[in-house]
Structure formats: structure tokens, C-alpha cells
C-alpha distance (Angstrom), angle and dihedral (degrees) to the residues before:
residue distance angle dihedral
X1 . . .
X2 3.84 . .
X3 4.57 112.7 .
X4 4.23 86.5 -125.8
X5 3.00 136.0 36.6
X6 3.89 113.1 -104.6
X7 3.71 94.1 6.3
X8 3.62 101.2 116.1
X9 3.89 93.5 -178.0
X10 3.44 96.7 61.3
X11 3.98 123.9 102.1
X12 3.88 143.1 -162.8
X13 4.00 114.4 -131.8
X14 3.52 112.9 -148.2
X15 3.77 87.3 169.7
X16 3.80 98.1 65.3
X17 4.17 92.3 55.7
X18 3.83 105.7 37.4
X19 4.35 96.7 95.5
X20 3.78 116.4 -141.7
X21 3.98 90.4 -104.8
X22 3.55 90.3 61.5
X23 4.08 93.0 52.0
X24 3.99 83.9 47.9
X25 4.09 85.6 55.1
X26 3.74 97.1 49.8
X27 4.01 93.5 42.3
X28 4.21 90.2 51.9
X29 3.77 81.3 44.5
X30 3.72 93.9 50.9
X31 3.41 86.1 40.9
X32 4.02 101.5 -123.7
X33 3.94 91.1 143.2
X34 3.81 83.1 -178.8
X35 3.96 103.5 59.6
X36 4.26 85.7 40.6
X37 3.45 82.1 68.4
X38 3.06 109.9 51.6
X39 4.16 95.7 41.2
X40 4.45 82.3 48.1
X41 4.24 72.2 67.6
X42 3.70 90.9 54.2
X43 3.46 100.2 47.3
X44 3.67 86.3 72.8
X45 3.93 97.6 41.3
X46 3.66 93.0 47.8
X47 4.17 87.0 55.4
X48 3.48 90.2 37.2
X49 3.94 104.9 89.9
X50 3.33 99.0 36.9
X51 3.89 86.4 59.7
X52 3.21 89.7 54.6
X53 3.40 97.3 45.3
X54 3.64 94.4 56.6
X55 3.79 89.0 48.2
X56 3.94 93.7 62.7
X57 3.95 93.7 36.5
X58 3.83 80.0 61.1
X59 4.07 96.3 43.6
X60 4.21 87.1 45.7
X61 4.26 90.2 45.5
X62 3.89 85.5 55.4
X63 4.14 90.6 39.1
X64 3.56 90.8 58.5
X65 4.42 98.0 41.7
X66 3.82 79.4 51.3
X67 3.83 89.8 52.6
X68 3.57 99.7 47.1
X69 3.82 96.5 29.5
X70 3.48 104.6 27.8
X71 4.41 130.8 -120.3
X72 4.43 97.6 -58.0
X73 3.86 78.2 64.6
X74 3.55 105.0 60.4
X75 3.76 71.3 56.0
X76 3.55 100.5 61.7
X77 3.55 97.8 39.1
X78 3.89 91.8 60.7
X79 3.89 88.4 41.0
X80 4.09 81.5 53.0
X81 3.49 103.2 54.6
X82 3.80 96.4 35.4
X83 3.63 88.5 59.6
X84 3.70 88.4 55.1
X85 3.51 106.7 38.0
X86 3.62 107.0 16.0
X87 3.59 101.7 41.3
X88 4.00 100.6 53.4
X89 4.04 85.4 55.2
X90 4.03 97.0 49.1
X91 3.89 96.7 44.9
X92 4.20 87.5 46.1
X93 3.54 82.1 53.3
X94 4.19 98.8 46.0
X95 3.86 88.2 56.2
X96 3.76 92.1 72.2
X97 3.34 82.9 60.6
X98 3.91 94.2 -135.5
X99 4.23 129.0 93.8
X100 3.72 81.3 -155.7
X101 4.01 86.6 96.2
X102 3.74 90.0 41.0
X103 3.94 87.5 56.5
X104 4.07 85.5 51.5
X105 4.29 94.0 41.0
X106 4.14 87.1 47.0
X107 3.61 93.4 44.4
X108 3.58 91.2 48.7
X109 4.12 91.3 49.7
X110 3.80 90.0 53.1
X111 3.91 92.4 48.4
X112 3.25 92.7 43.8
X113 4.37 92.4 52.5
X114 3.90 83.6 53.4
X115 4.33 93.6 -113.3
X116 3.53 112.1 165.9
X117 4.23 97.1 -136.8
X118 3.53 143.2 151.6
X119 3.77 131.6 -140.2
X120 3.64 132.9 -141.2
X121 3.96 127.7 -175.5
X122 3.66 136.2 -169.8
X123 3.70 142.7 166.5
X124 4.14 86.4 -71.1
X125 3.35 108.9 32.1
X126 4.04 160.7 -18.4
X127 3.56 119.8 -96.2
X128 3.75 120.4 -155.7
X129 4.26 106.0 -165.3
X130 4.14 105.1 -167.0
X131 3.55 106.6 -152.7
X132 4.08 90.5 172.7
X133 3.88 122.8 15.7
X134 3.62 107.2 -158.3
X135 3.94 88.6 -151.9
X136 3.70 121.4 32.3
X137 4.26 88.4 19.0
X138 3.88 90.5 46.1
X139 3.83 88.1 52.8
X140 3.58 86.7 55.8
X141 3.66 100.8 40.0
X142 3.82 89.0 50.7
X143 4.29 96.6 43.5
X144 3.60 93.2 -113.3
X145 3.75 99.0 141.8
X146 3.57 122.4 80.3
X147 3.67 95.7 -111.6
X148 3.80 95.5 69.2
X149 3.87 102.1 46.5
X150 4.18 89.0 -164.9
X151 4.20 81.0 113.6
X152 3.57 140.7 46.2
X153 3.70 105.0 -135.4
X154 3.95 90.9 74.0
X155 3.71 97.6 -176.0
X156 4.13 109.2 -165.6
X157 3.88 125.1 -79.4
X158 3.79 109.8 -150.3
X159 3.34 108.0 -136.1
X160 3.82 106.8 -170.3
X161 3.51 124.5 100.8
X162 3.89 119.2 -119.2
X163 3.55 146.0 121.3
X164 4.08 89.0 -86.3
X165 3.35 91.2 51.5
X166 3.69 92.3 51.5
X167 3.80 83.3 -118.6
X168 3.68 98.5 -77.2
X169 3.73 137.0 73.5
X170 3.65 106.7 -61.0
X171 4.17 142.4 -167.2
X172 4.00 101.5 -113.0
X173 3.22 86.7 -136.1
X174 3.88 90.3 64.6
X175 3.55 96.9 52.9
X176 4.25 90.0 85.5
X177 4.17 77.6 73.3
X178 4.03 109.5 63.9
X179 4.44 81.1 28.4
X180 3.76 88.5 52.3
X181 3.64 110.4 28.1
X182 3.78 102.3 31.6
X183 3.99 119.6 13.3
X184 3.37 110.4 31.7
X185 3.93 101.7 39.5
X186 4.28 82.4 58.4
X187 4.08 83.2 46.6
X188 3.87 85.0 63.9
X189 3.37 94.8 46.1
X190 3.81 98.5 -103.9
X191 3.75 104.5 108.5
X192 3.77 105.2 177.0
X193 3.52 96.9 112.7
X194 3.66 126.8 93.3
X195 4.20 129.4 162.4
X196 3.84 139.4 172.2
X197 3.46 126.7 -169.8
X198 3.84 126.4 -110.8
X199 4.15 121.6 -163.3
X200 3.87 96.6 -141.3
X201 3.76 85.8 173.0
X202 4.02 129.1 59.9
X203 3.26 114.1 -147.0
X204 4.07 96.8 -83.1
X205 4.01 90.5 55.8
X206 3.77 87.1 -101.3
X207 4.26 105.4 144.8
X208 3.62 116.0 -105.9
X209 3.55 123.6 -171.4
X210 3.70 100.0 -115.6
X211 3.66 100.8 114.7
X212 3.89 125.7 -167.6
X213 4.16 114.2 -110.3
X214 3.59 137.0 -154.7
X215 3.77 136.4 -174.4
X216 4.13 131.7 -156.3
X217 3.54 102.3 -169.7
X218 3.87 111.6 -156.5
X219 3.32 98.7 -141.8
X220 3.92 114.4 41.0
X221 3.75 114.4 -120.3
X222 3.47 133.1 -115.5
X223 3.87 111.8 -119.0
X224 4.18 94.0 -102.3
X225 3.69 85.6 59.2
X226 3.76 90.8 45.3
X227 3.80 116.9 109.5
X228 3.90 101.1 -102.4
């Protein structure tokens, strides 16, 4: 079947629309266990650069609002969008009455950003220990913020020191994490969240072992046991 009519040169390309997941489904079908796994690998490489894409649009979008506006509104921005897309999710969640599902909906965020993490639970809480972020820790690995210079994208550092900062010079695009999972979840009366930042990278994109933590509390606190 030619694309136009009397163009004879033309061609349809199958090739270019079938997804990796789909070639995974007709090789188990087929029954080549062998070539299922090794297209289960691309699923993840064919997502892969668009994730990362998306992850230093966002860094650049706050880069330029800190530009033009200045640092308290990278800030805002995240405070902004959590409101509108974060918020909704966390107080559907708090009417079950149980941060068990929030365990399950954050573990299924960091799965699906590709973080290599471990989890840890006792009688208080769950304990999610980042030993690669595939977002804010890949744009360090890689020299993506502007602090490094070994890349071109240079997406802003934050350089003021504040509790959404994590007191300490920070990626803008990190500062969705202490917002999201820490400040503004107690701002809504929720407070189950806590996080601390980890390096993971020295300053040559060599892995350190300083992962990034957070905590789901299963009980939310009262504001004396809050982290000040």
C-alpha cells in the first residue's frame, strides 16, 4: 500500500511504530524466551531519553524563572505545581486513612524514574535509601548543572540556603523533593513525609556513597515531632 496516491516511491514503515513492548509480546508469544529478553531491556532504553529529556526541560524551565525572576521563584513555581498536581493525589490518598498506599504510589514513582533504591520498614515508618536518582543524581552524574561546567545544558544551582533547598546549594530542579516530600505535605496537614539529601556524585560525576533518603511515617506526626 503506497502513502499517495500515484507516488510509486513512497513507503509505509511499520518498523518506526511497533514499540519495544509490543516486540517483547510477540517473541513470548512465539515463544523465543531468549529475544523477549533482550527487547524486556529495550523497553526501558527506548523510554529512557525521553525521561531524561523531560527531566532537563524541567531543570532549564526553572533556570530561566530563576533568571528572569530571581532564586524565591524557582520556589514558587514548585510550590505552584505541587499544589496542583501533587496535592490532589496525596489528600486522595489520606482519605483511606492509611500511608500504606502511599508506600505502594511512591514506590511505584521511583521504579518507574529508573532509581536504583532500597527500602527499609519498621514499627514507625518506611525508609526509601536512593543510591542513584535517575533525575536530579543523573543531572549530576552527567554535569548538567551549572556548577560543574563539564556540559552545556547548565541548568541553575540555587544557591540560597533554606529549608527547600535542603540548606545547601541545590539543582532547581531538585527543589520539587524537600517541597513535595517534606514541607508542603506537613503544610496540608499531612506530615508523614520527611527527606534529606544525599550527593551520590563528587564533583567529577564519580559515585559517592551519599545516597538520597526518604521517610513515610505511618502515623502522621504532630508538629513537636515534626522535623524543624
Amino acid at each position: 500500500m503506497n502513502a499517495g496516491a500515484g507516488d510509486t516511491s513512497s513507503r509505509l514503515r511499520p518498523d518506526l511504530t511497533v514499540t519495544a513492548a509490543e516486540r517483547c509480546a510477540a517473541a513470548i508469544e512465539g515463544g523465543d524466551t531468549a529475544e523477549a529478553l533482550r527487547l524486556l531491556a529495550a523497553v526501558g532504553d527506548e523510554w529512557r531519553p525521553l525521561h531524561d529529556l523531560y527531566v532537563e526541560m524541567s531543570g532549564l524551565f526553572a533556570t530561566f524563572i530563576r533568571d528572569r525572576l530571581g532564586e524565591p521563584a524557582v520556589e514558587e513555581v514548585w510550590r505552584f505545581i505541587g499544589e496542583r498536581l501533587w496535592k490532589p493525589l496525596l489528600m486522595q490518598i489520606r482519605e483511606t486513612g492509611d500511608t500504606a498506599q502511599l508506600v505502594q504510589v511512591y514506590a511505584g514513582f521511583l521504579r518507574a524514574h529508573g532509581h536504583r533504591f532500597g527500602v527499609i520498614e519498621d514499627d514507625e515508618k518506611t525508609t526509601f535509601v536512593l543510591h542513584y536518582c535517575a533525575s536530579g543524581g543523573m543531572l549530576m552524574r552527567d554535569g548538567k548543572n551549572e556548577d560543574s561546567r563539564r556540559h552545556p545544558i547548565d541548568i541553575a544551582v540555587i544557591e540560597k540556603r533554606a529549608d527547600w533547598t535542603f540548606d545547601r546549594p541545590l539543582s532547581a530542579y531538585c527543589v520539587h523533593t524537600p517541597l513535595w516530600m517534606d514541607i508542603l505535605p506537613r503544610e496540608w496537614g499531612w506530615d508523614v513525609f520527611e527527606s534529606r539529601f544525599g550527593r551520590q556524585f563528587d564533583a567529577d560525576g564519580r559515585p559517592v556513597d551519599e545516597p538520597c533518603v526518604t521517610m513515610i511515617y505511618k502515623k502522621p506526626r504532630t508538629r513537636q515531632e515534626a522535623r524543624p
